[in-house]
C-alpha positions in Angstrom: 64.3 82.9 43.2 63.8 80.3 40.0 60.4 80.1 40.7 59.5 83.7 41.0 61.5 84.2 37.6 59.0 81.2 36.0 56.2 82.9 36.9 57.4 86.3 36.0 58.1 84.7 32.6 54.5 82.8 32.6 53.2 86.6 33.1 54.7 87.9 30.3 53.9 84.9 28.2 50.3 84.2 28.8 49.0 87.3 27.0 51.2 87.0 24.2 49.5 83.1 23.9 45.8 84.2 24.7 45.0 86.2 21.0 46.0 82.9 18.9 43.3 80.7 21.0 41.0 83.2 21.5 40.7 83.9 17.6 40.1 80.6 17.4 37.8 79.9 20.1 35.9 83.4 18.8 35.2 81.5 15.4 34.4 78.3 16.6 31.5 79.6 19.3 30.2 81.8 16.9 29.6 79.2 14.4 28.4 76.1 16.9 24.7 75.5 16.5 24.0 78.2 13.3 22.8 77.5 10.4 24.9 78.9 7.1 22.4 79.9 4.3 24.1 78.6 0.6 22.4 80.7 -1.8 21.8 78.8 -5.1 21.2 80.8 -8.1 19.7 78.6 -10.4 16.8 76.1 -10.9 17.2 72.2 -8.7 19.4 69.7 -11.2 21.3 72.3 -13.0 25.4 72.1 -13.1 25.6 75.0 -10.7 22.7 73.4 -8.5 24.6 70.0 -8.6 28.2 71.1 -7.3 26.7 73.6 -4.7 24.9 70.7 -2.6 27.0 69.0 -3.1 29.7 71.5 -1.4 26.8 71.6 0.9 26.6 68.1 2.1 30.2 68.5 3.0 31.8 71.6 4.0 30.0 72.4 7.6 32.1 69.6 8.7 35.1 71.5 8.3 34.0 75.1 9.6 35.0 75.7 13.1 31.8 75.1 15.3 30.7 72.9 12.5 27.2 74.6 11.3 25.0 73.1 9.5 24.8 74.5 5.6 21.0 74.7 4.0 21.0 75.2 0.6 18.3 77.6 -1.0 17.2 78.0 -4.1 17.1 82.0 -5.6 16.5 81.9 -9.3 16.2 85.0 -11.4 17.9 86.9 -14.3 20.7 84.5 -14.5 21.5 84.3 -10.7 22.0 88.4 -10.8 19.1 87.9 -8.0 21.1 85.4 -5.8 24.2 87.4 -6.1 22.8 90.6 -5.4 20.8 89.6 -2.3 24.1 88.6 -0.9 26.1 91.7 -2.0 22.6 94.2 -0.3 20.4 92.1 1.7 22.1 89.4 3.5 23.5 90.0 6.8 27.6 90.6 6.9 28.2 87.9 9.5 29.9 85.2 7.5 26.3 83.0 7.7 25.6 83.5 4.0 27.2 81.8 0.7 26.5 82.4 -2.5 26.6 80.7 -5.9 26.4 83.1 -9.0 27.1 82.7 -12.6 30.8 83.0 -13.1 30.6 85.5 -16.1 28.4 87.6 -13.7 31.5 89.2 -12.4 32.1 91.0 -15.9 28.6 92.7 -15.8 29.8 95.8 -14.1 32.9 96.3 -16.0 31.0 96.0 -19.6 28.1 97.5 -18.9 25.9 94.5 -19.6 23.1 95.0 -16.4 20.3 95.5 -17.7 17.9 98.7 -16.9 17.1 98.6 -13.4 19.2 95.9 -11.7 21.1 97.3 -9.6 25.0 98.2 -9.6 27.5 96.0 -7.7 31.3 95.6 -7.4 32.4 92.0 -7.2 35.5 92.6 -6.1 34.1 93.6 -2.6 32.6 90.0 -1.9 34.4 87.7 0.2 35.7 85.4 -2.1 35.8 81.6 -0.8 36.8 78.9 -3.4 36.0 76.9 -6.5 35.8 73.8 -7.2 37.2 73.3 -10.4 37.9 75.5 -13.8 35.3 75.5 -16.7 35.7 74.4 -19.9 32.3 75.5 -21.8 30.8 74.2 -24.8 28.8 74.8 -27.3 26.3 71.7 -28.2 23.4 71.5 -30.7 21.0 68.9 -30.9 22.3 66.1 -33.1 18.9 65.1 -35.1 19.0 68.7 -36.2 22.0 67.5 -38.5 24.6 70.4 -37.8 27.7 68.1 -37.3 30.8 70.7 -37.2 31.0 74.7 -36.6 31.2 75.9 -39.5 27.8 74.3 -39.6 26.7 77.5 -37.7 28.1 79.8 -40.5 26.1 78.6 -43.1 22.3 78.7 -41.4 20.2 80.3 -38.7 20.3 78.0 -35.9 18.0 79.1 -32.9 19.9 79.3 -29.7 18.7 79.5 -25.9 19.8 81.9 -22.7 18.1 83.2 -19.6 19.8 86.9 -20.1 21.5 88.9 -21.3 24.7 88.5 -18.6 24.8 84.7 -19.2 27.4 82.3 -20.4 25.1 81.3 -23.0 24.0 84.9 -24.1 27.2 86.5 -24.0 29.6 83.3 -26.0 26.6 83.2 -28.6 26.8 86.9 -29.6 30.4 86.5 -29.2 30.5 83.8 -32.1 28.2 85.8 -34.3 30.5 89.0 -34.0 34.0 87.3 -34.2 33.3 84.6 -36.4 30.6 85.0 -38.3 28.2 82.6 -37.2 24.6 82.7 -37.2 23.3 81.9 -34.0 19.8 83.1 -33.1 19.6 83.6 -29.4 16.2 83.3 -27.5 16.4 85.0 -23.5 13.8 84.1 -20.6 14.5 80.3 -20.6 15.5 79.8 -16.8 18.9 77.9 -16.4 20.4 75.0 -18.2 17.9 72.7 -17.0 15.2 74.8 -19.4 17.3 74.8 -21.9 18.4 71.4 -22.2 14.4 70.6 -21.6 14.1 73.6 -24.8 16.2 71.3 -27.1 14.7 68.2 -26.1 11.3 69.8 -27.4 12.7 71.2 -30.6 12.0 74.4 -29.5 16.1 75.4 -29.9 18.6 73.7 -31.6 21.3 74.3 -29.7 22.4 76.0 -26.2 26.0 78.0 -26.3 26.9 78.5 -22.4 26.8 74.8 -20.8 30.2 73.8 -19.3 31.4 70.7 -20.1 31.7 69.4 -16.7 28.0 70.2 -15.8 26.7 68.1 -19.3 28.5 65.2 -17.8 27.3 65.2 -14.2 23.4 66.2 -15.9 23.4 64.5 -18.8 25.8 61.4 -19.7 23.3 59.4 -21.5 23.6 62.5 -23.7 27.0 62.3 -24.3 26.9 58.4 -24.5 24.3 58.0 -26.6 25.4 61.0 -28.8 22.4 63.0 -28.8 23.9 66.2 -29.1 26.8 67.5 -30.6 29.7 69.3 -29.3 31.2 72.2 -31.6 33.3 74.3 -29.9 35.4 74.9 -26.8 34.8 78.0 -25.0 38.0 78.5 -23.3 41.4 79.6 -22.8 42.5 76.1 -23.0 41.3 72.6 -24.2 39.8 69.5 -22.6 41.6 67.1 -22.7 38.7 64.8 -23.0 37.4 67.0 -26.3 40.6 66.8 -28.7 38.8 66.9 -31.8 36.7 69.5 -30.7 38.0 73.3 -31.7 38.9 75.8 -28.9 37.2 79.2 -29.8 41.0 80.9 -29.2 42.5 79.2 -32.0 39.9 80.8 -34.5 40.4 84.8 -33.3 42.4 86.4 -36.2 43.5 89.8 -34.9 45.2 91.0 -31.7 41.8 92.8 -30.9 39.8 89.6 -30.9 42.3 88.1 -29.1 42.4 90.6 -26.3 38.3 90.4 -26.4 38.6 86.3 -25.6 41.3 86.8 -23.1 39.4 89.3 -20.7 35.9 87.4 -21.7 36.9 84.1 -21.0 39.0 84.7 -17.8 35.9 84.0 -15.5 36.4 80.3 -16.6 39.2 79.5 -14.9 37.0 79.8 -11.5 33.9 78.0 -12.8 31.3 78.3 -10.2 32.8 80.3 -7.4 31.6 80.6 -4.2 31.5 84.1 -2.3 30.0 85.6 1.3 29.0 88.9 1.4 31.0 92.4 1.4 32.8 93.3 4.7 32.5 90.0 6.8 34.7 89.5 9.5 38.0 88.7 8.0 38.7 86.0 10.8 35.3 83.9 9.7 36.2 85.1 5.9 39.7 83.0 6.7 37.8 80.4 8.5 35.6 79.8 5.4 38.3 79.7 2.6 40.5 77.0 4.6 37.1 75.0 5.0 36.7 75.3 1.8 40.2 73.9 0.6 40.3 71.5 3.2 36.7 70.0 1.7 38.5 70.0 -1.2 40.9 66.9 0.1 37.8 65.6 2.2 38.1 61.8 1.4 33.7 61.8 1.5 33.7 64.6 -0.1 36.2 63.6 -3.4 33.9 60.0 -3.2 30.8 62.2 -3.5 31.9 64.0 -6.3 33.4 60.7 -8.3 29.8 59.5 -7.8 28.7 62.9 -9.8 31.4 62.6 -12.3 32.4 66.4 -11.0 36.3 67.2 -11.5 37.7 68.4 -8.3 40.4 71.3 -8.9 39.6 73.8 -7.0 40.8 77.4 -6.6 40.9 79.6 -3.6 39.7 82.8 -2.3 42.4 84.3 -2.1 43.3 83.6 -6.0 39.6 84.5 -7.2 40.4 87.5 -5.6 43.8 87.9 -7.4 41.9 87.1 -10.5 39.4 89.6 -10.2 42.0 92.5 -9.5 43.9 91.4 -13.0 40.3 91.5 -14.5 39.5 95.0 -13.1 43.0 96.1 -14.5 42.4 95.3 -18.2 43.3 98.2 -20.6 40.6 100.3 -22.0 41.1 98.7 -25.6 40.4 95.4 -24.0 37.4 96.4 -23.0 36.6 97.8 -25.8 37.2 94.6 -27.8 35.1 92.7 -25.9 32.0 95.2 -25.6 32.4 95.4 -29.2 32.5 91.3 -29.2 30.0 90.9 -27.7 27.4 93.8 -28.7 23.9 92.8 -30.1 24.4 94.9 -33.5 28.0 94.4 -34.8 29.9 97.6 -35.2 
Protein backbone atom coordinates (compact mmCIF):
# COMPACT_ATOMS: atom_id res chain seq x y z
CA UNK A 1 0.00 0.00 0.00
CA UNK A 2 3.05 2.65 0.74
CA UNK A 3 4.20 2.17 -2.50
CA UNK A 4 1.08 2.65 -4.49
CA UNK A 5 0.46 5.85 -2.37
CA UNK A 6 4.43 7.11 -3.59
CA UNK A 7 3.57 6.69 -6.83
CA UNK A 8 0.17 8.15 -6.66
CA UNK A 9 1.93 11.10 -5.10
CA UNK A 10 4.81 10.97 -7.95
CA UNK A 11 1.66 11.34 -10.38
CA UNK A 12 0.36 14.19 -8.98
CA UNK A 13 3.80 15.74 -8.57
CA UNK A 14 5.47 15.34 -11.82
CA UNK A 15 3.31 17.76 -13.78
CA UNK A 16 3.25 20.27 -11.26
CA UNK A 17 7.53 19.90 -11.63
CA UNK A 18 7.57 19.62 -15.60
CA UNK A 19 6.54 23.68 -16.45
CA UNK A 20 9.66 25.05 -14.24
CA UNK A 21 12.21 22.75 -16.35
CA UNK A 22 10.59 22.91 -19.39
CA UNK A 23 10.55 26.83 -19.40
CA UNK A 24 13.94 26.49 -18.87
CA UNK A 25 14.86 23.87 -21.25
CA UNK A 26 12.46 25.94 -23.95
CA UNK A 27 15.00 28.91 -23.61
CA UNK A 28 18.00 27.27 -23.45
CA UNK A 29 17.30 25.08 -26.92
CA UNK A 30 16.11 27.92 -28.58
CA UNK A 31 19.03 29.94 -28.03
CA UNK A 32 21.94 26.93 -28.55
CA UNK A 33 23.80 27.46 -31.78
CA UNK A 34 22.00 31.21 -32.84
CA UNK A 35 23.47 33.93 -33.40
CA UNK A 36 21.98 37.33 -31.49
CA UNK A 37 22.31 40.38 -33.76
CA UNK A 38 23.58 43.64 -31.33
CA UNK A 39 22.47 46.54 -33.29
CA UNK A 40 24.95 49.49 -32.86
CA UNK A 41 23.75 52.84 -33.69
CA UNK A 42 26.66 54.78 -34.10
CA UNK A 43 29.97 54.95 -36.01
CA UNK A 44 33.12 52.05 -34.71
CA UNK A 45 35.23 53.87 -31.60
CA UNK A 46 32.44 56.02 -30.35
CA UNK A 47 31.34 55.77 -26.42
CA UNK A 48 28.12 53.95 -27.46
CA UNK A 49 30.20 51.69 -29.90
CA UNK A 50 32.81 51.06 -27.09
CA UNK A 51 30.41 49.79 -24.22
CA UNK A 52 28.20 47.80 -26.70
CA UNK A 53 31.20 45.29 -27.78
CA UNK A 54 32.12 45.31 -25.17
CA UNK A 55 28.62 43.91 -23.59
CA UNK A 56 29.17 41.94 -26.63
CA UNK A 57 32.26 40.05 -25.91
CA UNK A 58 30.63 39.01 -22.78
CA UNK A 59 27.08 38.48 -22.28
CA UNK A 60 26.32 35.23 -24.78
CA UNK A 61 28.06 33.52 -21.99
CA UNK A 62 25.40 34.11 -19.70
CA UNK A 63 22.21 33.51 -22.00
CA UNK A 64 20.79 30.18 -21.71
CA UNK A 65 22.01 28.10 -24.83
CA UNK A 66 24.90 30.54 -24.83
CA UNK A 67 24.64 32.24 -28.51
CA UNK A 68 27.03 33.88 -29.89
CA UNK A 69 26.37 37.95 -30.05
CA UNK A 70 27.64 39.85 -33.50
CA UNK A 71 27.76 43.27 -33.23
CA UNK A 72 26.57 45.48 -36.26
CA UNK A 73 27.04 48.69 -37.08
CA UNK A 74 23.55 50.88 -38.20
CA UNK A 75 24.47 54.54 -38.28
CA UNK A 76 21.95 57.20 -39.24
CA UNK A 77 20.12 60.26 -37.88
CA UNK A 78 21.43 59.78 -34.49
CA UNK A 79 20.84 55.99 -34.10
CA UNK A 80 16.79 56.79 -34.87
CA UNK A 81 17.75 54.19 -37.80
CA UNK A 82 19.16 51.42 -35.45
CA UNK A 83 16.30 51.92 -33.06
CA UNK A 84 13.72 51.89 -35.50
CA UNK A 85 14.75 48.79 -37.50
CA UNK A 86 14.40 47.01 -34.25
CA UNK A 87 11.05 48.59 -33.16
CA UNK A 88 9.59 47.59 -37.40
CA UNK A 89 11.98 45.35 -39.11
CA UNK A 90 13.66 43.02 -36.87
CA UNK A 91 12.13 39.72 -36.10
CA UNK A 92 10.19 39.47 -32.47
CA UNK A 93 12.13 36.41 -31.39
CA UNK A 94 14.42 37.74 -28.76
CA UNK A 95 17.58 37.35 -31.50
CA UNK A 96 18.00 41.17 -31.83
CA UNK A 97 19.51 44.00 -29.40
CA UNK A 98 19.72 47.22 -29.83
CA UNK A 99 21.75 50.31 -28.84
CA UNK A 100 20.09 53.76 -29.36
CA UNK A 101 20.82 57.16 -28.09
CA UNK A 102 19.40 57.46 -24.59
CA UNK A 103 17.55 60.89 -25.22
CA UNK A 104 15.91 59.13 -28.20
CA UNK A 105 13.25 57.93 -25.96
CA UNK A 106 11.94 61.57 -25.48
CA UNK A 107 11.47 62.11 -29.32
CA UNK A 108 7.89 60.94 -29.43
CA UNK A 109 6.74 62.65 -26.38
CA UNK A 110 8.20 66.21 -27.60
CA UNK A 111 7.59 66.00 -30.88
CA UNK A 112 11.26 66.30 -31.94
CA UNK A 113 11.18 63.50 -35.17
CA UNK A 114 11.80 64.99 -37.87
CA UNK A 115 9.45 65.02 -41.13
CA UNK A 116 9.30 61.64 -42.35
CA UNK A 117 10.83 59.35 -39.71
CA UNK A 118 8.60 57.33 -38.64
CA UNK A 119 6.51 57.27 -35.21
CA UNK A 120 7.52 54.86 -32.41
CA UNK A 121 6.54 54.20 -28.73
CA UNK A 122 9.50 53.29 -26.60
CA UNK A 123 7.78 52.04 -23.99
CA UNK A 124 6.80 48.88 -26.12
CA UNK A 125 10.55 47.68 -26.47
CA UNK A 126 11.78 45.10 -24.37
CA UNK A 127 13.86 46.74 -22.10
CA UNK A 128 17.20 44.84 -20.96
CA UNK A 129 19.82 46.83 -18.93
CA UNK A 130 22.32 49.48 -18.69
CA UNK A 131 25.49 49.63 -17.83
CA UNK A 132 25.95 52.59 -16.01
CA UNK A 133 24.19 56.23 -15.58
CA UNK A 134 25.50 59.26 -17.61
CA UNK A 135 26.92 62.21 -16.52
CA UNK A 136 27.23 64.49 -19.83
CA UNK A 137 29.46 67.30 -20.50
CA UNK A 138 29.86 70.03 -22.28
CA UNK A 139 33.67 70.48 -23.56
CA UNK A 140 35.28 73.04 -25.94
CA UNK A 141 38.49 72.97 -27.30
CA UNK A 142 40.94 74.50 -24.99
CA UNK A 143 43.34 76.48 -27.65
CA UNK A 144 40.09 78.23 -28.55
CA UNK A 145 40.63 80.09 -25.02
CA UNK A 146 36.94 79.74 -23.55
CA UNK A 147 37.98 78.59 -19.98
CA UNK A 148 34.53 78.77 -17.87
CA UNK A 149 30.64 78.92 -18.96
CA UNK A 150 29.97 82.05 -18.82
CA UNK A 151 32.54 82.00 -21.56
CA UNK A 152 29.66 80.87 -23.78
CA UNK A 153 27.52 83.86 -22.83
CA UNK A 154 29.61 86.35 -24.06
CA UNK A 155 30.54 84.99 -27.80
CA UNK A 156 29.27 82.76 -30.64
CA UNK A 157 30.93 79.60 -30.19
CA UNK A 158 30.20 77.04 -33.07
CA UNK A 159 28.92 73.75 -31.72
CA UNK A 160 28.56 70.21 -33.37
CA UNK A 161 25.46 67.39 -33.44
CA UNK A 162 24.32 64.80 -35.92
CA UNK A 163 20.42 65.79 -35.33
CA UNK A 164 18.11 67.28 -34.18
CA UNK A 165 17.07 64.35 -31.38
CA UNK A 166 20.65 64.14 -30.12
CA UNK A 167 22.20 64.70 -26.70
CA UNK A 168 24.29 67.27 -28.27
CA UNK A 169 21.54 69.05 -30.23
CA UNK A 170 18.94 69.09 -27.78
CA UNK A 171 21.46 70.29 -24.30
CA UNK A 172 22.92 73.02 -26.76
CA UNK A 173 19.55 74.61 -27.56
CA UNK A 174 18.75 73.94 -24.12
CA UNK A 175 21.65 76.32 -22.83
CA UNK A 176 20.90 78.96 -25.31
CA UNK A 177 17.10 79.10 -24.13
CA UNK A 178 17.58 78.71 -20.36
CA UNK A 179 20.74 80.44 -19.90
CA UNK A 180 21.44 82.53 -22.30
CA UNK A 181 24.28 81.23 -24.00
CA UNK A 182 25.39 81.49 -27.44
CA UNK A 183 26.02 78.23 -28.81
CA UNK A 184 25.93 77.81 -32.54
CA UNK A 185 24.95 74.31 -33.41
CA UNK A 186 26.07 72.62 -36.73
CA UNK A 187 23.77 68.99 -37.54
CA UNK A 188 25.06 66.15 -40.11
CA UNK A 189 28.34 65.44 -38.24
CA UNK A 190 27.84 61.60 -37.63
CA UNK A 191 28.56 60.61 -33.93
CA UNK A 192 31.04 61.72 -31.37
CA UNK A 193 33.79 60.29 -33.21
CA UNK A 194 33.07 63.16 -36.04
CA UNK A 195 32.75 65.55 -33.82
CA UNK A 196 35.64 65.13 -31.67
CA UNK A 197 37.56 64.64 -35.26
CA UNK A 198 35.40 68.36 -36.06
CA UNK A 199 37.18 69.99 -33.10
CA UNK A 200 40.44 68.60 -33.70
CA UNK A 201 40.23 70.36 -37.20
CA UNK A 202 38.94 73.72 -35.95
CA UNK A 203 36.07 73.20 -37.75
CA UNK A 204 33.87 73.50 -34.12
CA UNK A 205 34.82 74.69 -31.01
CA UNK A 206 33.15 72.80 -28.86
CA UNK A 207 30.69 69.56 -28.78
CA UNK A 208 27.65 69.78 -25.98
CA UNK A 209 26.25 66.00 -25.80
CA UNK A 210 29.48 63.74 -24.96
CA UNK A 211 29.07 61.84 -21.65
CA UNK A 212 31.72 62.00 -19.44
CA UNK A 213 32.33 58.40 -19.15
CA UNK A 214 32.68 57.90 -23.05
CA UNK A 215 35.61 61.05 -23.19
CA UNK A 216 37.49 58.96 -20.77
CA UNK A 217 37.30 55.52 -22.32
CA UNK A 218 37.92 57.62 -26.13
CA UNK A 219 39.90 60.17 -25.30
CA UNK A 220 42.14 60.27 -21.89
CA UNK A 221 45.15 61.79 -23.40
CA UNK A 222 42.51 64.51 -23.87
CA UNK A 223 41.70 64.84 -20.50
CA UNK A 224 45.37 64.31 -19.37
CA UNK A 225 46.91 66.47 -21.47
CA UNK A 226 44.09 69.15 -21.10
CA UNK A 227 43.20 69.68 -24.45
CA UNK A 228 39.73 70.49 -23.99
CA UNK A 229 37.87 71.97 -21.50
CA UNK A 230 35.01 70.89 -19.43
CA UNK A 231 32.14 73.53 -18.68
CA UNK A 232 29.32 72.11 -17.52
CA UNK A 233 27.58 69.07 -16.06
CA UNK A 234 24.64 67.97 -17.88
CA UNK A 235 22.80 66.15 -15.21
CA UNK A 236 20.68 65.62 -12.40
CA UNK A 237 23.53 65.07 -10.24
CA UNK A 238 27.42 65.67 -10.20
CA UNK A 239 30.58 63.66 -10.85
CA UNK A 240 32.21 63.22 -8.40
CA UNK A 241 35.38 63.26 -10.40
CA UNK A 242 34.22 67.00 -11.86
CA UNK A 243 33.71 69.06 -8.46
CA UNK A 244 34.73 72.21 -9.87
CA UNK A 245 32.80 71.84 -12.78
CA UNK A 246 29.02 73.40 -12.53
CA UNK A 247 25.96 71.07 -12.77
CA UNK A 248 23.46 72.71 -15.31
CA UNK A 249 20.51 72.11 -12.40
CA UNK A 250 22.07 74.45 -10.08
CA UNK A 251 21.81 77.39 -12.74
CA UNK A 252 17.72 76.96 -13.66
CA UNK A 253 16.03 79.97 -11.82
CA UNK A 254 12.27 79.25 -12.06
CA UNK A 255 10.18 76.23 -11.15
CA UNK A 256 9.40 76.01 -15.10
CA UNK A 257 13.12 75.54 -15.97
CA UNK A 258 13.41 73.26 -13.39
CA UNK A 259 10.63 71.04 -14.38
CA UNK A 260 12.14 71.37 -18.16
CA UNK A 261 15.70 69.84 -16.74
CA UNK A 262 13.95 67.28 -14.61
CA UNK A 263 11.92 65.52 -17.53
CA UNK A 264 14.91 66.41 -20.12
CA UNK A 265 17.56 65.00 -18.20
CA UNK A 266 15.90 61.80 -16.81
CA UNK A 267 17.12 59.63 -19.82
CA UNK A 268 20.59 60.01 -18.10
CA UNK A 269 20.22 57.96 -15.37
CA UNK A 270 20.17 54.89 -18.00
CA UNK A 271 22.97 56.05 -20.23
CA UNK A 272 23.12 53.75 -23.09
CA UNK A 273 20.41 51.21 -22.64
CA UNK A 274 20.03 48.27 -24.25
CA UNK A 275 16.45 47.01 -25.68
CA UNK A 276 14.98 43.89 -28.02
CA UNK A 277 12.25 44.47 -29.90
CA UNK A 278 8.29 45.04 -29.17
CA UNK A 279 6.40 41.80 -28.15
CA UNK A 280 9.19 39.18 -27.64
CA UNK A 281 8.52 36.25 -25.80
CA UNK A 282 8.43 37.39 -22.20
CA UNK A 283 10.34 34.02 -21.03
CA UNK A 284 13.52 35.00 -23.50
CA UNK A 285 12.78 38.85 -22.56
CA UNK A 286 13.45 37.44 -18.66
CA UNK A 287 16.17 35.31 -19.94
CA UNK A 288 17.92 38.37 -21.43
CA UNK A 289 17.60 40.91 -18.53
CA UNK A 290 19.12 38.34 -15.87
CA UNK A 291 22.04 37.76 -18.46
CA UNK A 292 22.37 41.01 -18.53
CA UNK A 293 22.71 41.72 -14.67
CA UNK A 294 24.56 38.69 -14.20
CA UNK A 295 27.29 40.14 -16.96
CA UNK A 296 27.22 42.89 -14.88
CA UNK A 297 29.08 40.89 -11.80
CA UNK A 298 31.01 38.70 -14.57
CA UNK A 299 34.61 38.84 -13.06
CA UNK A 300 36.01 39.04 -17.17
CA UNK A 301 33.59 41.07 -17.93
CA UNK A 302 34.26 43.94 -14.78
CA UNK A 303 38.29 43.24 -15.88
CA UNK A 304 37.35 44.20 -19.51
CA UNK A 305 35.74 47.23 -18.58
CA UNK A 306 38.60 48.42 -15.92
CA UNK A 307 40.80 47.95 -19.02
CA UNK A 308 38.30 50.66 -20.85
CA UNK A 309 38.07 52.82 -17.91
CA UNK A 310 34.07 52.22 -18.26
CA UNK A 311 32.11 52.62 -14.86
CA UNK A 312 30.00 49.55 -14.26
CA UNK A 313 26.59 50.50 -12.52
CA UNK A 314 24.21 49.13 -14.31
CA UNK A 315 20.35 49.37 -14.34
CA UNK A 316 17.87 46.81 -15.24
CA UNK A 317 14.99 46.27 -17.52
CA UNK A 318 12.68 46.10 -15.46
CA UNK A 319 13.67 49.77 -13.90
CA UNK A 320 14.21 51.38 -17.52
CA UNK A 321 10.94 50.26 -17.94
CA UNK A 322 9.73 51.88 -14.55
CA UNK A 323 11.61 54.93 -15.74
CA UNK A 324 9.97 55.29 -18.92
CA UNK A 325 6.36 54.96 -17.42
CA UNK A 326 7.26 58.02 -14.86
CA UNK A 327 8.56 59.79 -18.06
CA UNK A 328 5.37 59.08 -20.12
CA UNK A 329 3.41 60.47 -16.95
CA UNK A 330 4.94 63.97 -16.87
CA UNK A 331 2.32 66.77 -16.52
CA UNK A 332 1.47 68.72 -19.55
CA UNK A 333 3.35 71.95 -18.18
CA UNK A 334 6.38 69.81 -18.07
CA UNK A 335 6.27 69.20 -21.24
CA UNK A 336 5.67 72.28 -22.15
CA UNK A 337 8.75 73.56 -20.37
CA UNK A 338 10.86 71.50 -21.93
CA UNK A 339 9.52 71.88 -25.67
CA UNK A 340 9.75 75.45 -24.94
CA UNK A 341 13.59 74.62 -23.54
CA UNK A 342 14.57 73.26 -26.03
CA UNK A 343 12.81 75.04 -29.19
CA UNK A 344 15.06 76.42 -32.05
CA UNK A 345 13.48 80.10 -31.79
CA UNK A 346 12.97 81.05 -28.13
CA UNK A 347 9.51 81.86 -27.25
Amino acid sequence: MRRIATAITLLFIAPMAIPAFAIADEVSDFYRGKQVKLIIGYAPGTGYDVHARLLGRHLGRHIPGEPTIVPQTMEGAGSLRAGLYVYNVAEKDGLTIGAMNRSMVLAPLLGTLESGQSNFDPRQFGWIGSINSATTVGVVWAASGITKFDDLRQREVIVSSDQTTSDSYVFAQLMNNLLGTKLKVITGYSGTTASYLAMERGETTGYMGTSYSSLKATKPDWIRDKKVNILIQVSLKPDPELPDVPVITSLATTPAEKQALELLLAPQQMSRPYFTTPGVDPKRLAALQKAFMDTMKDPAFIADAQKLTIDIDPMDGKDISALLEKIYKSSPEAVAAAKRAIAVEKK
